[in-house]
Backbone of each chain as ProteinMPNN parsed JSONL, in Angstrom:
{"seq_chain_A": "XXXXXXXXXXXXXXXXXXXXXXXXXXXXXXXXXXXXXXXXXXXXXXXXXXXXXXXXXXXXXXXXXXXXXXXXXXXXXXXXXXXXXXXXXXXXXXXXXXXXXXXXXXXX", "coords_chain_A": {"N_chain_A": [[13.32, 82.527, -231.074], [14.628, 80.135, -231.046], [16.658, 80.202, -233.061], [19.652, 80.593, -234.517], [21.62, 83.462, -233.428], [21.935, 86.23, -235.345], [24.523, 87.846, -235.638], [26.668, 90.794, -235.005], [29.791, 91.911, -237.02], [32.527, 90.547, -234.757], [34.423, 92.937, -232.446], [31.63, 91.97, -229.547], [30.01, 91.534, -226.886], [28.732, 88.908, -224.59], [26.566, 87.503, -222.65], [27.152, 84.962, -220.932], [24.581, 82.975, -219.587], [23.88, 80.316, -217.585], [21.888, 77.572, -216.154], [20.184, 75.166, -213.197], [17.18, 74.284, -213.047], [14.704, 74.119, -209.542], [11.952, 72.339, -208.992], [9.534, 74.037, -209.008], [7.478, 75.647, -211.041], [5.339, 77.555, -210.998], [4.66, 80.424, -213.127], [6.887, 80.832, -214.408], [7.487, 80.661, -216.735], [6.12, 82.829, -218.028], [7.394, 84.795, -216.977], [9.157, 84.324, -217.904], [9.487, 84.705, -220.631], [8.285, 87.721, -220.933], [10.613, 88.604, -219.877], [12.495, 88.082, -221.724], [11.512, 89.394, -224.27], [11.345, 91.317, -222.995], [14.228, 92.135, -222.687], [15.036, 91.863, -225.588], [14.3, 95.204, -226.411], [16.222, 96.531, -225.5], [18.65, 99.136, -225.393], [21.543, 98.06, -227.172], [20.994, 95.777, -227.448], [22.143, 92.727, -228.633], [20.925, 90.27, -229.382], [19.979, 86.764, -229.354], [20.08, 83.334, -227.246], [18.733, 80.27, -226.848], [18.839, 77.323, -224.83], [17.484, 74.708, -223.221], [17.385, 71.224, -221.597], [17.267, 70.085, -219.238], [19.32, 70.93, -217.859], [20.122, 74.451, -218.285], [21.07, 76.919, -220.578], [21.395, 80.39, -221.308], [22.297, 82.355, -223.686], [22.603, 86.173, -224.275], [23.791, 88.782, -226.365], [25.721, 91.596, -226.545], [25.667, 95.404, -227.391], [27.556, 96.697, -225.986], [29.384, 96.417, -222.769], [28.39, 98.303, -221.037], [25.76, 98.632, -221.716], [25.041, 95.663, -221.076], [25.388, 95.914, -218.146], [23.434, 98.155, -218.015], [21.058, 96.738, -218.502], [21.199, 94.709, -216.251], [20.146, 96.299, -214.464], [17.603, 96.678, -214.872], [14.609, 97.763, -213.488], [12.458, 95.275, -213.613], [13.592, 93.712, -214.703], [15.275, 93.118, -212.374], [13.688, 92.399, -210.874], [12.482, 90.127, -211.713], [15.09, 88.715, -211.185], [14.78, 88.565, -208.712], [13.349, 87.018, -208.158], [13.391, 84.879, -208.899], [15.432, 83.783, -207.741], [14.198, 83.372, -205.107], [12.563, 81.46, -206.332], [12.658, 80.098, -208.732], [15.526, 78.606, -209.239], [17.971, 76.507, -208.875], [20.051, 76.944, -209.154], [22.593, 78.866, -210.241], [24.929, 80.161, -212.659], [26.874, 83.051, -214.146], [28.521, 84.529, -216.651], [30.534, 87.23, -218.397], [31.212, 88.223, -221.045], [34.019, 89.203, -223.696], [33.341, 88.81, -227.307], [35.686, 87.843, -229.465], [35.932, 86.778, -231.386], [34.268, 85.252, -234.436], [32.941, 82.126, -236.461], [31.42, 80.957, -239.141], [28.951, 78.233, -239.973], [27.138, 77.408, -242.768], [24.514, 74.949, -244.257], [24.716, 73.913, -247.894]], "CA_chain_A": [[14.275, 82.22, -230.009], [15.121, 79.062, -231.329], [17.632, 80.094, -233.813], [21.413, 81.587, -234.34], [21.708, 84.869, -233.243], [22.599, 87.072, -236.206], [25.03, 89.169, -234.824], [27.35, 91.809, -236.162], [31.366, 91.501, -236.58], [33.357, 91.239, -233.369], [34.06, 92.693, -231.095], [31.326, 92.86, -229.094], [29.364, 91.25, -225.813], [27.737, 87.878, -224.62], [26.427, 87.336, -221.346], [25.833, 83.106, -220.48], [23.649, 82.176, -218.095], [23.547, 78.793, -217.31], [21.064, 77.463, -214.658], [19.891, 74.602, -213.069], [16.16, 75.025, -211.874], [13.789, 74.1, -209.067], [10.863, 72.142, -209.343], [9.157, 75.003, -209.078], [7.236, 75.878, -212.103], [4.354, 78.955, -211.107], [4.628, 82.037, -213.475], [8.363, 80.915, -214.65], [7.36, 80.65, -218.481], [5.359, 83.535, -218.363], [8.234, 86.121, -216.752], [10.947, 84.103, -218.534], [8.771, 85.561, -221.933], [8.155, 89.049, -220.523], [12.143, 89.363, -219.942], [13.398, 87.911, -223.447], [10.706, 90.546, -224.906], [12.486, 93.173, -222.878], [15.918, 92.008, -223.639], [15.176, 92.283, -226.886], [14.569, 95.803, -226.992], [17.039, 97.24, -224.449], [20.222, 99.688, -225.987], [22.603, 97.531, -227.529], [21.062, 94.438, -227.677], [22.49, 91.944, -230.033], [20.446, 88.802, -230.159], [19.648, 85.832, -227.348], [20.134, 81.861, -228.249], [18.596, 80.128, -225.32], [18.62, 75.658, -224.675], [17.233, 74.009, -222.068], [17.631, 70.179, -221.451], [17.608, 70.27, -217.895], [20.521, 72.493, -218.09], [19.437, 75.753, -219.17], [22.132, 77.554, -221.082], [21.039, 81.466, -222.335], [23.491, 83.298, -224.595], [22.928, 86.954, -224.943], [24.253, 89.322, -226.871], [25.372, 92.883, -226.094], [27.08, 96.162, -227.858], [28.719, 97.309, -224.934], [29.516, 96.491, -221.092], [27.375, 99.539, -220.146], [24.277, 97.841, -222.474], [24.679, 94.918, -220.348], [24.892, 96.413, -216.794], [22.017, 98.745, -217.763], [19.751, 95.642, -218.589], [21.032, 94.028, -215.528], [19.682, 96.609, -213.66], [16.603, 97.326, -215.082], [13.792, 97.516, -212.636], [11.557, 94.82, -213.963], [14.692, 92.439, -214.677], [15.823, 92.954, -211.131], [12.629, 91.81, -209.684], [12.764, 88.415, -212.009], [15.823, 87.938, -210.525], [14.854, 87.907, -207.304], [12.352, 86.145, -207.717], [14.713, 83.486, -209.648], [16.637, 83.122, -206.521], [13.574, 82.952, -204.675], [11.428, 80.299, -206.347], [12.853, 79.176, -210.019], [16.759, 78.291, -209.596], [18.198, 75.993, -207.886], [21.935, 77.364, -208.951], [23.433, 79.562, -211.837], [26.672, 81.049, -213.033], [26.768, 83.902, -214.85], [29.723, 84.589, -217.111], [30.526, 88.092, -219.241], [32.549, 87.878, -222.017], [34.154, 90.043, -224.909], [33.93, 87.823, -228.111], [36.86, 87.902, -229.871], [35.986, 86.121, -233.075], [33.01, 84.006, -234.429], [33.022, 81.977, -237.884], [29.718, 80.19, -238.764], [28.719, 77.453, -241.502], [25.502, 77.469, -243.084], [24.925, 73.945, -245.291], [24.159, 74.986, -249.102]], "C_chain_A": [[15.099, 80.97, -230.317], [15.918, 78.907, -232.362], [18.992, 80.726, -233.761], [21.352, 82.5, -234.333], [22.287, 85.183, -234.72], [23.121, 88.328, -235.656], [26.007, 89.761, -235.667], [28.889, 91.187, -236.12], [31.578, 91.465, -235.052], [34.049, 92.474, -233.486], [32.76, 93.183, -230.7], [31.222, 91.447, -227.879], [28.373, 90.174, -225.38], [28.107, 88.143, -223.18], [25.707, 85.404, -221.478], [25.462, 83.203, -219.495], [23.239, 80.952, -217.87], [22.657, 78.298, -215.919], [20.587, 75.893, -214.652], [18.016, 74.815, -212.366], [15.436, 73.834, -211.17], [12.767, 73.029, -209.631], [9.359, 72.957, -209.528], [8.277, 75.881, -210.235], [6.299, 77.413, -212.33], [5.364, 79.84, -212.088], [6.512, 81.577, -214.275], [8.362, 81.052, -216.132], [6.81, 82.112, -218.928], [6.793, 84.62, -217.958], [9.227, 85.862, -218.049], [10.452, 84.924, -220.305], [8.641, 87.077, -222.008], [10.16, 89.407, -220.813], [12.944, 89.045, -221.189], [12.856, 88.858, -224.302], [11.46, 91.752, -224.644], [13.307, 93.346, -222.863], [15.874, 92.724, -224.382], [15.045, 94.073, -227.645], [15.011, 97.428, -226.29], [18.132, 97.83, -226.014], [20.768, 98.749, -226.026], [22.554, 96.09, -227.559], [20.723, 93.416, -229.192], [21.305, 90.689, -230.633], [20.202, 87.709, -228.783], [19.62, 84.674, -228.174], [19.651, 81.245, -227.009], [17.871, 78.167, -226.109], [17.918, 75.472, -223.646], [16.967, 72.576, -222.003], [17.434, 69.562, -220.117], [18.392, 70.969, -217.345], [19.894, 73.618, -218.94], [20.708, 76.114, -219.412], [21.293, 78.639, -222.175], [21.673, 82.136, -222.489], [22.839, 84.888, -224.897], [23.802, 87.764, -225.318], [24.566, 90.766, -226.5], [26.195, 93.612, -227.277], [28.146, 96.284, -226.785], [28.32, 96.605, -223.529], [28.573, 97.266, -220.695], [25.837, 99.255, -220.483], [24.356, 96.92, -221.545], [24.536, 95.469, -218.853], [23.809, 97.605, -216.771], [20.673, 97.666, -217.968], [19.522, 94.509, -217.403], [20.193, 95.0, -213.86], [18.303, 97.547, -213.622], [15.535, 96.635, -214.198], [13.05, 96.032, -212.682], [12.176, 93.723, -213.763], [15.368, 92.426, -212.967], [14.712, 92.492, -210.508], [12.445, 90.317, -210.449], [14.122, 88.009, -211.187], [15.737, 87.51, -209.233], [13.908, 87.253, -207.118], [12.822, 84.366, -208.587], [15.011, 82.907, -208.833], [15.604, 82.433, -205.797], [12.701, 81.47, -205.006], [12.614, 79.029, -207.215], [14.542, 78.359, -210.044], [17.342, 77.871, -208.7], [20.331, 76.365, -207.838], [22.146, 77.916, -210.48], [24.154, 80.104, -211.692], [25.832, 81.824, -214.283], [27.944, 84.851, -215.724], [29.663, 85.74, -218.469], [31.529, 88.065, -219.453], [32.473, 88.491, -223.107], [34.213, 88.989, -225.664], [34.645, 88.571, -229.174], [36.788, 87.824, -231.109], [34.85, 85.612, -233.268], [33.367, 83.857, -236.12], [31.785, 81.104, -238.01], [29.739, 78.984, -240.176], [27.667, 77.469, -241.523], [25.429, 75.785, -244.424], [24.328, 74.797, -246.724], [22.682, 74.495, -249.126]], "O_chain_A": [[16.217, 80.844, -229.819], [16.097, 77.769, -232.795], [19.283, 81.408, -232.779], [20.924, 82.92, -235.408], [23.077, 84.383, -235.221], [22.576, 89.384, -235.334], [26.223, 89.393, -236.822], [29.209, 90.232, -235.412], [30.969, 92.171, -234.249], [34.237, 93.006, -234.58], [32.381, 94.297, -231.063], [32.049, 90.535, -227.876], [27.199, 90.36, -225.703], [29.098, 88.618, -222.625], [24.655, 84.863, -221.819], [26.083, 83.542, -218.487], [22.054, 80.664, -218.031], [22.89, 78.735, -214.792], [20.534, 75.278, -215.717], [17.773, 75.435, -211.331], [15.379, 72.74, -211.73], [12.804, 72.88, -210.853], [8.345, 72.52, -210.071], [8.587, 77.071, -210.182], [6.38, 78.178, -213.291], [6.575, 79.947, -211.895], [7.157, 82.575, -214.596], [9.323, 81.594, -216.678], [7.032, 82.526, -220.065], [7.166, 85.276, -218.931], [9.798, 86.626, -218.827], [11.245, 85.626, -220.933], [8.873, 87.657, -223.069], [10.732, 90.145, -221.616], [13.912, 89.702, -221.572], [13.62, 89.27, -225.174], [11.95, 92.66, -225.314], [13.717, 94.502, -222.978], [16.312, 93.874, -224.375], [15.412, 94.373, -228.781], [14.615, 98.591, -226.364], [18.315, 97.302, -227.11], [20.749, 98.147, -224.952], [23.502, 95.309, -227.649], [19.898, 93.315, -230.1], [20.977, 90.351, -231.77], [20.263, 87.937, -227.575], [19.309, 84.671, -229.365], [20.171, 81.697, -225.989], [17.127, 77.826, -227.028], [17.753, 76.535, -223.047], [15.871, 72.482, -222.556], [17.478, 68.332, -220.078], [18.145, 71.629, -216.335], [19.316, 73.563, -220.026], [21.572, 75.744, -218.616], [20.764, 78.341, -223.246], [21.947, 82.859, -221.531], [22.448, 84.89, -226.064], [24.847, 87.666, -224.675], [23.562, 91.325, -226.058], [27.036, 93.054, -227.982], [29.34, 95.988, -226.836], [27.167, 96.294, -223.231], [27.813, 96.787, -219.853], [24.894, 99.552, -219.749], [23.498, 97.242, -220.723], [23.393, 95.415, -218.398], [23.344, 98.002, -215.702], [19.52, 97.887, -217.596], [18.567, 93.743, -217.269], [19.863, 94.577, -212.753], [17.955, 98.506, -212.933], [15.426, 95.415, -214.07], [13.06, 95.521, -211.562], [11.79, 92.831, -213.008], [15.979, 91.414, -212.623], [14.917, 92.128, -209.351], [12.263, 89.35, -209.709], [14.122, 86.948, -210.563], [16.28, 86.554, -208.679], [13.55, 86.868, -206.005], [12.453, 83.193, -208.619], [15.0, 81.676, -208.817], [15.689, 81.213, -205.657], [12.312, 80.64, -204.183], [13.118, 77.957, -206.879], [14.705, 77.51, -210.92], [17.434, 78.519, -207.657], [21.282, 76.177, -207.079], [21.871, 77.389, -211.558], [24.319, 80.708, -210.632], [24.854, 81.552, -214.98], [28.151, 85.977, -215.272], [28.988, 85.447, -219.456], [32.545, 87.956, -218.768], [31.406, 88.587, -223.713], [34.899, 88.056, -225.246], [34.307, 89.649, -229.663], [37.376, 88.549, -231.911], [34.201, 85.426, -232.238], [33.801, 84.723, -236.88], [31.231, 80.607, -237.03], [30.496, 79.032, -241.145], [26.998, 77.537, -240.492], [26.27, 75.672, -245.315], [23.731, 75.874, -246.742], [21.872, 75.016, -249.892]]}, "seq_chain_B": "XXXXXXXXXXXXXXXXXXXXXXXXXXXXXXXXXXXXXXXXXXXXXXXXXXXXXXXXXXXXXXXXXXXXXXXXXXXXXXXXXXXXXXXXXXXXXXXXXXXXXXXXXXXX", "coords_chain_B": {"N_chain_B": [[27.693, 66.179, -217.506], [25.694, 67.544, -217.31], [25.976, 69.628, -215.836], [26.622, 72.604, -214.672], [29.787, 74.408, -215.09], [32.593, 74.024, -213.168], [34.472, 76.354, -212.8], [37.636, 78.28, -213.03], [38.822, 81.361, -211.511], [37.948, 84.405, -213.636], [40.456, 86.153, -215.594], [39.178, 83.947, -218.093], [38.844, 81.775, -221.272], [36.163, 81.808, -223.521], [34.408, 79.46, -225.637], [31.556, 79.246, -227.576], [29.442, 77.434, -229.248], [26.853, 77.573, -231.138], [24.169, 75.8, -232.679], [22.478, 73.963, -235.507], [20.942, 70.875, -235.846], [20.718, 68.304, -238.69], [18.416, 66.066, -240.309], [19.636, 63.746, -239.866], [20.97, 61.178, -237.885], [23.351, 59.129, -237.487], [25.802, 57.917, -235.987], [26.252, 60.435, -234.437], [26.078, 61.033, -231.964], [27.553, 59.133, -230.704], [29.597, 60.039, -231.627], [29.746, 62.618, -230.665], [30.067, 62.457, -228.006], [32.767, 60.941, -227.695], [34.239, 62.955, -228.674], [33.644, 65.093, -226.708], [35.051, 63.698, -224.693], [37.399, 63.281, -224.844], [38.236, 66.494, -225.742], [38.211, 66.885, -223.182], [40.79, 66.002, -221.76], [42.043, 67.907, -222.694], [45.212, 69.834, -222.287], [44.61, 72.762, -220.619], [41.972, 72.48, -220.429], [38.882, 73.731, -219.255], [36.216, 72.88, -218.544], [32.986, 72.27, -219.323], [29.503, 73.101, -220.645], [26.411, 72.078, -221.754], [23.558, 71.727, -223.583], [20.677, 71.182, -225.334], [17.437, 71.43, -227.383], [16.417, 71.521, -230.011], [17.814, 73.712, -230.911], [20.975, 73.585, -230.464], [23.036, 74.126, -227.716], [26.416, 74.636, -226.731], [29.043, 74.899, -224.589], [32.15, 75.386, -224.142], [34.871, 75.857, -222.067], [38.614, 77.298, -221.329], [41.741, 77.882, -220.747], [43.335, 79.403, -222.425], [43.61, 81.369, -225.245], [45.767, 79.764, -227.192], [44.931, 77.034, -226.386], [42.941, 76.405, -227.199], [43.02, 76.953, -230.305], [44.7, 74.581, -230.313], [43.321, 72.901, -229.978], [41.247, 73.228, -231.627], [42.868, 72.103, -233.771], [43.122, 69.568, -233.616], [43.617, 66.594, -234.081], [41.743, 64.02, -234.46], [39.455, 65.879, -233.558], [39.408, 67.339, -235.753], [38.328, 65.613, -237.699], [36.268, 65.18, -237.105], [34.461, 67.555, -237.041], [35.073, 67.984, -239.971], [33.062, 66.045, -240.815], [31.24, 66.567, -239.342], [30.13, 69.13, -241.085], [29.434, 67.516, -242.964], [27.478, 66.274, -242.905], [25.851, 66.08, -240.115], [25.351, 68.522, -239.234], [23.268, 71.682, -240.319], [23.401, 73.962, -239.655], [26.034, 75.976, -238.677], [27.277, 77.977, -235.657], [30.239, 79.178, -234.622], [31.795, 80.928, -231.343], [34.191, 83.202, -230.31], [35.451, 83.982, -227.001], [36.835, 86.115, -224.31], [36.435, 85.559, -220.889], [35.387, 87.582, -218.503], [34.621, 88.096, -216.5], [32.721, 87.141, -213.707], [29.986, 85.538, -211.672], [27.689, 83.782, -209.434], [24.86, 81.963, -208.232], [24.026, 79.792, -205.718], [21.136, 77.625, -204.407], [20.253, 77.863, -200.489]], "CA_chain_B": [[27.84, 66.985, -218.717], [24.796, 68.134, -217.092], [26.029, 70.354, -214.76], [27.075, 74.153, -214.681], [31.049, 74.354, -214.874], [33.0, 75.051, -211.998], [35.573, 77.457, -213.933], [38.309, 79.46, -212.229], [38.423, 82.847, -211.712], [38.189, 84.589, -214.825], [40.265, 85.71, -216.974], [39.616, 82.696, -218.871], [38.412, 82.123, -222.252], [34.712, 79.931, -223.794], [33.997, 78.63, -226.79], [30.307, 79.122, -227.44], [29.378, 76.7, -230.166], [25.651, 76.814, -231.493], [24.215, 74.434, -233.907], [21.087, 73.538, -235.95], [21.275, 69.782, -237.024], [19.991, 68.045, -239.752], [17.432, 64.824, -239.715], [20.657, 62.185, -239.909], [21.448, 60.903, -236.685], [24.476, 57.936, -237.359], [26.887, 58.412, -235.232], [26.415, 61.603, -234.277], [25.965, 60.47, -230.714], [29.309, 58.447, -230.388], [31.18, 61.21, -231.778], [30.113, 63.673, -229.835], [30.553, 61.398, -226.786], [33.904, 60.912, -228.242], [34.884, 64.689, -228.539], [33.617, 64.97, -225.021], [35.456, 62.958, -223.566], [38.611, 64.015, -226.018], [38.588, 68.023, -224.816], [38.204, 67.119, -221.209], [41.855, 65.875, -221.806], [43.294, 68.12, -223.459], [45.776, 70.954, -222.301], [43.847, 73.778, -220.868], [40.527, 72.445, -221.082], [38.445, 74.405, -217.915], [34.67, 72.39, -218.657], [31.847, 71.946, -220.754], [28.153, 72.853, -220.738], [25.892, 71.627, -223.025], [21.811, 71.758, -223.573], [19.945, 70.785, -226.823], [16.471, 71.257, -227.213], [16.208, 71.952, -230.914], [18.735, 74.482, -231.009], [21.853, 72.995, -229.464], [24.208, 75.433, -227.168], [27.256, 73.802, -226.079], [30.249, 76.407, -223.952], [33.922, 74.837, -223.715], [36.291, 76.884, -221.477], [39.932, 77.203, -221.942], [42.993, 78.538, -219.927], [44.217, 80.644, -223.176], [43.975, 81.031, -226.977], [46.3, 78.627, -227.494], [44.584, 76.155, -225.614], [41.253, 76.761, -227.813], [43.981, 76.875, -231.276], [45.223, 72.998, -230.221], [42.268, 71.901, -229.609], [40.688, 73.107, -233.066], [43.635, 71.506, -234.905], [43.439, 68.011, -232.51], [43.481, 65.387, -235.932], [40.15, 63.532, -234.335], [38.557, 66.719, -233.767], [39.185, 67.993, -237.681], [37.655, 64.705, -238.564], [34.453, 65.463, -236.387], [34.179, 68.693, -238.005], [34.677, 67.632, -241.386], [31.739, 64.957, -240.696], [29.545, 67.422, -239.196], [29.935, 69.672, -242.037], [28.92, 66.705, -244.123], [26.27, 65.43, -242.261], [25.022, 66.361, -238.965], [24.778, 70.227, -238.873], [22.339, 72.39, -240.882], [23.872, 75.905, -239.475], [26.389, 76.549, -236.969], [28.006, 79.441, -235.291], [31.132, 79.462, -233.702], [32.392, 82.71, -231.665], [35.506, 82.704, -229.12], [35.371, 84.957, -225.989], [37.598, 86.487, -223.062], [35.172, 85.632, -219.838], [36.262, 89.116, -218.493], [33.815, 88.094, -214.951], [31.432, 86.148, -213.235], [29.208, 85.28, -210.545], [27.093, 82.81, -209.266], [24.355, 81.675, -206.925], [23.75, 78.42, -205.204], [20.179, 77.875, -203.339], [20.586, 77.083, -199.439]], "C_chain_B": [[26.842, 68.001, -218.171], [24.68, 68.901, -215.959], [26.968, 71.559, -215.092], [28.946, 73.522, -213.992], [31.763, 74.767, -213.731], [34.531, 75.458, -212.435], [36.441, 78.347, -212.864], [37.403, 80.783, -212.012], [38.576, 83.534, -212.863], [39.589, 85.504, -214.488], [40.291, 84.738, -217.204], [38.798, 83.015, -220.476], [37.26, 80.965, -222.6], [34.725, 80.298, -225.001], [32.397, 78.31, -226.76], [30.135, 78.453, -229.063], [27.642, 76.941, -230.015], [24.88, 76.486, -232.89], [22.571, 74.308, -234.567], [21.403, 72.093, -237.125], [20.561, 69.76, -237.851], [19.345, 66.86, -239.281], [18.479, 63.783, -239.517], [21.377, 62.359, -238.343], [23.144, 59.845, -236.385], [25.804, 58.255, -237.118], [27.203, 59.402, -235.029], [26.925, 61.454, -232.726], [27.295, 60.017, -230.067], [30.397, 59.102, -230.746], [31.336, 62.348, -231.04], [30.11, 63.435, -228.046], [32.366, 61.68, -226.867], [34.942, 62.505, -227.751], [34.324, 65.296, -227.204], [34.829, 65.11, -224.119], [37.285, 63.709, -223.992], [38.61, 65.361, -225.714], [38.374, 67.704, -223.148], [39.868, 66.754, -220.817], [42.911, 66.597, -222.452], [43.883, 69.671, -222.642], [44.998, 72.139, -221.812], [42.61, 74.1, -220.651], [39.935, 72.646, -219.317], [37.073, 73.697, -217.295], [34.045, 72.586, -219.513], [30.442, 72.133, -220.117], [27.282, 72.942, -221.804], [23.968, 71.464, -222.981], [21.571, 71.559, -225.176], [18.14, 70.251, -226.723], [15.764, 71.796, -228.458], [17.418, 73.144, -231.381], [19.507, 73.689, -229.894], [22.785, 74.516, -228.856], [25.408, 74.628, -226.472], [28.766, 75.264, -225.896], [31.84, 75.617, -223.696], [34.856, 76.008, -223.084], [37.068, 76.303, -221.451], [40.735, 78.428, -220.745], [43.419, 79.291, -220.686], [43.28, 79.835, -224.704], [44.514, 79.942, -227.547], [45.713, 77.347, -227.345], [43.27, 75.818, -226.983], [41.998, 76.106, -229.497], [44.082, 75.304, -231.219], [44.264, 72.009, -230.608], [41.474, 71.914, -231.103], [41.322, 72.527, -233.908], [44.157, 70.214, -234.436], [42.615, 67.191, -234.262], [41.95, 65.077, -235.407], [39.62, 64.31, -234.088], [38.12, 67.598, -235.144], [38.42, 67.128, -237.977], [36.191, 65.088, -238.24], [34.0, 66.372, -237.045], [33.701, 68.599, -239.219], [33.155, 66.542, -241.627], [30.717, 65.737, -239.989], [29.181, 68.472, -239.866], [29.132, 68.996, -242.989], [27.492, 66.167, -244.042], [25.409, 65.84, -241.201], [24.456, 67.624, -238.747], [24.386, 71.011, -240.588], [23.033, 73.634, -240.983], [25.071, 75.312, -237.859], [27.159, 77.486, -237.107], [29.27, 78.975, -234.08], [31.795, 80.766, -233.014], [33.196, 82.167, -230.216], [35.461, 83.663, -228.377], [36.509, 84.679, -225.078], [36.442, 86.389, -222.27], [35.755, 86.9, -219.036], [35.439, 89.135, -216.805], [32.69, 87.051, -214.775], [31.173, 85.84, -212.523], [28.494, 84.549, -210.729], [26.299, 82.636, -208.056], [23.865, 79.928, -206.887], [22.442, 78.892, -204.301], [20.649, 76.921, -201.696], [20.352, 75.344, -199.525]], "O_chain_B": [[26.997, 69.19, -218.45], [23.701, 68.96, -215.215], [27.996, 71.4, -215.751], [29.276, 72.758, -213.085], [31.543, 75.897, -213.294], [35.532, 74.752, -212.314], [35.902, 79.014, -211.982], [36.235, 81.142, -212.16], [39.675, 83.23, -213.327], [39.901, 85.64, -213.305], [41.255, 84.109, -216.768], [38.301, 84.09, -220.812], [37.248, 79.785, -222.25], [35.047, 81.423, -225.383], [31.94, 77.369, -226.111], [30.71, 79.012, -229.996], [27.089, 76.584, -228.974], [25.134, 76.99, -233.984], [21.602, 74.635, -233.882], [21.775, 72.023, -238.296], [19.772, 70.669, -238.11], [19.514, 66.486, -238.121], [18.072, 62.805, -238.89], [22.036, 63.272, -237.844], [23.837, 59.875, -235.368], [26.673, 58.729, -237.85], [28.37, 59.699, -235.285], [28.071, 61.75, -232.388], [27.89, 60.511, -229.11], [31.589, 58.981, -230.463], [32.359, 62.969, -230.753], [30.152, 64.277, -227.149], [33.009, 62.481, -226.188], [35.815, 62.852, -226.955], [35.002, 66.244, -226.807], [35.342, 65.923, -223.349], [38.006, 64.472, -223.348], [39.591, 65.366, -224.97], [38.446, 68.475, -222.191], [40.285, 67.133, -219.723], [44.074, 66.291, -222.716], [43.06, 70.559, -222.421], [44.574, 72.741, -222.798], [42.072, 75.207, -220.615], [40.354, 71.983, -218.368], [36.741, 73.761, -216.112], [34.463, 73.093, -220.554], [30.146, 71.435, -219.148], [27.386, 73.795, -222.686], [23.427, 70.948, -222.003], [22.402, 71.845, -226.038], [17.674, 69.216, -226.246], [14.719, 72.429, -228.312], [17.705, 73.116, -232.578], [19.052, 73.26, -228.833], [23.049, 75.568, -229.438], [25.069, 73.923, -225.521], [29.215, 76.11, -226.67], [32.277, 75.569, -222.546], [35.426, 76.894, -223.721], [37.004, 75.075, -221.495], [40.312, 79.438, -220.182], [44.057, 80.187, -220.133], [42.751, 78.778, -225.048], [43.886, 79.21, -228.312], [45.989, 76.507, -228.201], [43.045, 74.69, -227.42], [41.636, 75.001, -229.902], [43.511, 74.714, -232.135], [44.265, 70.926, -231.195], [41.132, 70.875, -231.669], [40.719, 72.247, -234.944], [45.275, 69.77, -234.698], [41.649, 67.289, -235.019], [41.016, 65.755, -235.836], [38.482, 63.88, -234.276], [37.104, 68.208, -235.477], [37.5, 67.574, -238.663], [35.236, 65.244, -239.002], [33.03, 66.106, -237.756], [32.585, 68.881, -239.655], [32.445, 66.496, -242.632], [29.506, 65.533, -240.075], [28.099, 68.984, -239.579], [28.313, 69.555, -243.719], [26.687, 65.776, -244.887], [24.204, 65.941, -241.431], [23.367, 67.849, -238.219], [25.016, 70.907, -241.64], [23.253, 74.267, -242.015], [24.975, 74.713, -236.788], [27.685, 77.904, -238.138], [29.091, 78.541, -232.942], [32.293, 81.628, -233.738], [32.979, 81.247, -229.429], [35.405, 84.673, -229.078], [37.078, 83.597, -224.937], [35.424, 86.96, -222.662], [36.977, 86.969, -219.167], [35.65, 90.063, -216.024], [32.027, 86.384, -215.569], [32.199, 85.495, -211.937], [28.245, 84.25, -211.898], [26.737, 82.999, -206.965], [23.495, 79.164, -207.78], [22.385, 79.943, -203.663], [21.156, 75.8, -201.639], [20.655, 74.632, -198.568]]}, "name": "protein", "num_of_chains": 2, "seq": "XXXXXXXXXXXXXXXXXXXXXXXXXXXXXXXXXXXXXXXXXXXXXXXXXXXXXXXXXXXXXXXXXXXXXXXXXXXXXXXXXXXXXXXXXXXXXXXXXXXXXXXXXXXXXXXXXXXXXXXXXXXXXXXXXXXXXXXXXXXXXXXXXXXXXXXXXXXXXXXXXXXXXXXXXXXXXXXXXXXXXXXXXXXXXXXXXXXXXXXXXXXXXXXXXXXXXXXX"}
């Protein structure tokens, strides 16, 4: 989780999620593990880059629009979310976006 | 810095930057203070969120292409570049997106 997505050419599909959370801590490590597991092996998924600082900021990846609104409405992931709202998050944006381009450096 | 952007309505466009430094720290800090503070002025520029917790993720939104274009060819931001090619970053990925939607929740 802790490295650069390897993703394919553009175009395709990132979803950010940026969050602030809660003090709130029960069970939040343990779902937030369950749902990057089942990200990972939804239709069309690219890859996931995920910070947290106090700011959480998680990047995934999609092929398509229809890959992401089927993962946003997969049973399992719809009950973390509400239980997001409910306990773990004290505020997030959620921003879907075609990427356009990406260029990368690697040092030698 | 440490707070979720408050971004129009989309369309707009982000700048997802993520990074894997290296062990050299000197003046990494004051430059990227610097270049901060330097895109919050420039032309276009919508916000910034940023997390680093071994993997850095940092999101710049933009009013257009152009906006994104200026800003990559702003003289003190080539220099930053060229010095974090040299020095500070290990790996990074740059990829440019249309935010094409987005939503958000606030807790009461």
């Amino acid at each position: 989780m802790k490295e650069i997505a390897h993703t394919p050419k553009p175009p395709y599909f990132a979803v950010i999620f940026t969050s602030k959370r809660t003090d709130f801590e029960d069970e939040y490590a343990d779902v937030a593990e369950e749902m990057f597991r089942l990200a990972s092996i939804q239709p069309g998924f690219l890859g996931v880059e995920s910070a947290d600082d106090g700011l959480g900021i998680t990047v995934s990846y999609w092929a398509s629009l229809e890959a992401i609104q089927a993962w946003k409405r997969n049973e399992r992931h719809m009950m973390a979310q509400d239980r997001g709202r409910a306990d773990w998050y004290r505020e997030y944006k959620t921003r879907v976006c075609k990427v356009e381009r990406d260029y990368e450096y690697e040092a030698d």
